[in-house]
C-alpha positions in Angstrom: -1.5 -6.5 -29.6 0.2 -4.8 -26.4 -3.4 -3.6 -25.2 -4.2 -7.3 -25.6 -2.0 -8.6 -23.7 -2.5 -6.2 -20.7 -5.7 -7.3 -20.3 -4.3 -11.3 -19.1 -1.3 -10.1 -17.5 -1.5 -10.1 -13.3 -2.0 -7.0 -12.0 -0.8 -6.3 -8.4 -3.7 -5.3 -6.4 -3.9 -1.6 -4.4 -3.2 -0.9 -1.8 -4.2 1.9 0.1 -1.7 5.2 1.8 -2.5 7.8 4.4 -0.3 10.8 4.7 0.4 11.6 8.5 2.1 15.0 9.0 4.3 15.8 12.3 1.5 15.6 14.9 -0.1 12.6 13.7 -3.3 13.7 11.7 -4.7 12.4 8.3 -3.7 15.2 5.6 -3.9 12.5 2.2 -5.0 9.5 1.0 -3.2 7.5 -1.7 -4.0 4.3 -3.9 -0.8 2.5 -5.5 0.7 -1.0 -5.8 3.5 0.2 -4.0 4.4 2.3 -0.8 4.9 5.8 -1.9 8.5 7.3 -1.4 8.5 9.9 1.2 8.3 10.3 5.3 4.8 10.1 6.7 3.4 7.5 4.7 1.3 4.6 6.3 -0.9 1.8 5.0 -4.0 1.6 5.9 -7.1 -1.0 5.8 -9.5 1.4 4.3 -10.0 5.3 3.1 -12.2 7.4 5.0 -12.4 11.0 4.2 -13.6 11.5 7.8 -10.1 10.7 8.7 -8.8 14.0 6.9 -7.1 16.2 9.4 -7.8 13.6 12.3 -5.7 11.5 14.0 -6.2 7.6 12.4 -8.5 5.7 14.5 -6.2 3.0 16.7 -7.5 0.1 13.9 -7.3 1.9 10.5 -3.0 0.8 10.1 -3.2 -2.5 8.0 -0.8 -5.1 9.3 2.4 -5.2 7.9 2.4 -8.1 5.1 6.0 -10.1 5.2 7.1 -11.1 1.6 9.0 -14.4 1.4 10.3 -15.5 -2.0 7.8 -18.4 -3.6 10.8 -20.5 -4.5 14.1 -20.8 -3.5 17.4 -20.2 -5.0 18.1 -23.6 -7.5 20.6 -25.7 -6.6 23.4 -26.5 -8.9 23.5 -30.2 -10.4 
């Protein structure tokens, strides 16, 4: 019944990490609903595995997405 039900349940889309090291360049790609924990990580429109050990081109960094809460707080009656 679980397996069921995880097939109808929302599922956050992917979203798409490149690794940059110290002097800028590519060195990993990663695909998760959330930012990975670490230094170095950035997220990116795309995954190119021409971008490994290359700096990212000056369009590949996706625009930063601002979250705002759907509803606000309920007020008291």
């Amino acid at each position: 019944m679980l397996s069921l039900r995880s097939l109808f349940a929302p599922r956050q889309p992917l979203r798409t990490f490149a690794l940059l090291d110290v002097q800028g360049l590519c060195r990993a790609f990663r695909q998760s609903a959330q930012a990975p924990h670490g230094k170095g990580w950035v997220e990116v429109n795309e995954q190119r595995l021409s971008w490994l050990n290359q700096p990212l081109p000056a369009g590949a960094r996706a625009q930063p997405v601002a979250t705002h809460p759907r509803f606000g707080k309920a007020l008291a009656a």
